[in-house]
C-alpha positions in Angstrom: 50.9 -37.0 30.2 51.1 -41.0 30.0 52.2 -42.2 26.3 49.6 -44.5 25.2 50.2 -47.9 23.7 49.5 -46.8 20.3 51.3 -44.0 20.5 54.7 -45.6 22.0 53.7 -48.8 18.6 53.6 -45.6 16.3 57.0 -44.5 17.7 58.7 -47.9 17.4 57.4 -48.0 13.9 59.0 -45.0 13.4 62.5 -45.7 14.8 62.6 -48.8 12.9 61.8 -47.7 10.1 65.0 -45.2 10.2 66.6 -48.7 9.2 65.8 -48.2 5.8 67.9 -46.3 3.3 65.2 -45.4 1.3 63.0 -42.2 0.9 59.3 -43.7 1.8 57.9 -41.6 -0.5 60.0 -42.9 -3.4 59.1 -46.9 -2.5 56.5 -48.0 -4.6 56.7 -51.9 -4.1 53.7 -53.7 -2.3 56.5 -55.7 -0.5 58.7 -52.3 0.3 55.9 -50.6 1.3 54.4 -53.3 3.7 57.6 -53.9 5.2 58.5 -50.2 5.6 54.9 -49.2 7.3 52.9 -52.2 8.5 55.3 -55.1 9.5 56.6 -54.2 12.7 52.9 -53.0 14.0 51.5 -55.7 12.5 53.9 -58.0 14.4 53.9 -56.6 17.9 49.9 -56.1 18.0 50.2 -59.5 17.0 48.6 -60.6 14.0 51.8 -61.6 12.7 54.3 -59.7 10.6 52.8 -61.4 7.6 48.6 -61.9 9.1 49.6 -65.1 9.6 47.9 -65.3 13.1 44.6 -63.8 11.9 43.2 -67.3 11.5 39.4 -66.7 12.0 39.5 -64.0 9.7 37.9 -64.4 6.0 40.3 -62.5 3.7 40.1 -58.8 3.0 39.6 -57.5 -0.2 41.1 -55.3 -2.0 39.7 -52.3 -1.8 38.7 -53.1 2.2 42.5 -52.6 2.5 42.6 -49.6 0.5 40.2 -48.1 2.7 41.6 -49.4 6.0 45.2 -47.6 4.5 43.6 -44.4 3.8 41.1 -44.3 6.4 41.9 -45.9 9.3 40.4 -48.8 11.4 39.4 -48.9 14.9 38.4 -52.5 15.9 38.8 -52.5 20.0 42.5 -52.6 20.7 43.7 -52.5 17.6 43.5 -49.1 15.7 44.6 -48.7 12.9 46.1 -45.3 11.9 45.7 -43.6 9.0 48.6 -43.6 6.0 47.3 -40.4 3.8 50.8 -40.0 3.1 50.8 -42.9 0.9 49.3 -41.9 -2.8 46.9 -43.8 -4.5 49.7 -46.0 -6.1 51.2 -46.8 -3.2 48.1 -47.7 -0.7 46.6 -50.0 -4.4 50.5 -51.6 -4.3 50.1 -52.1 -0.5 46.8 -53.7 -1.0 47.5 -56.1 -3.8 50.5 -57.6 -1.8 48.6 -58.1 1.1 45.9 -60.3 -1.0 48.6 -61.8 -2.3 49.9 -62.7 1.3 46.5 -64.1 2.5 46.4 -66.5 -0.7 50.5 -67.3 -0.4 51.8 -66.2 3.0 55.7 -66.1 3.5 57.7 -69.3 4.7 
């Protein structure tokens, strides 16, 4: 069986994600959270680690990204997987800090 490309992306997420020395399911920063599950997908798919090459997009709302944490999103080549093991704290945290990203985005 041939890995696929999102499976090999999920895998590198995974590995580098070992680099952190925190239990995931003890981070509950927006920040922490985005950088611990999104960034490096985010970056390699390439949107930019911070969306900053999403430049025809209007910006999400909040509770779009809730759903597109909890649910999934399959747009052509870019699926999204689903994050159920983030609670309800952790997906809204997630979400405010990506708003906050669109409006402000990292230097």
């Amino acid at each position: 069986m041939r890995p696929t490309k999102l499976s090999l992306t999920l895998l590198g997420s995974l590995l580098l994600t070992g680099c952190f020395d925190e239990d995931p399911a003890q981070l509950s920063s927006g920040e922490d959270l985005y950088a611990y599950y999104c960034k490096n997908c985010h970056q390699q798919e390439g949107a930019g680690a911070y969306l900053e090459n999403l430049s025809n997009q209007t910006h999400m709302e909040h509770y779009k990204i809730i759903l597109m944490i909890k649910y999934g999103y399959n747009q052509d080549k870019h699926p999204m997987p689903v994050f159920n093991q983030l609670s309800e704290a952790q997906a809204d945290a997630v979400a405010r800090y990506v708003v906050g990203i669109q409006l402000n985005p990292p230097q």
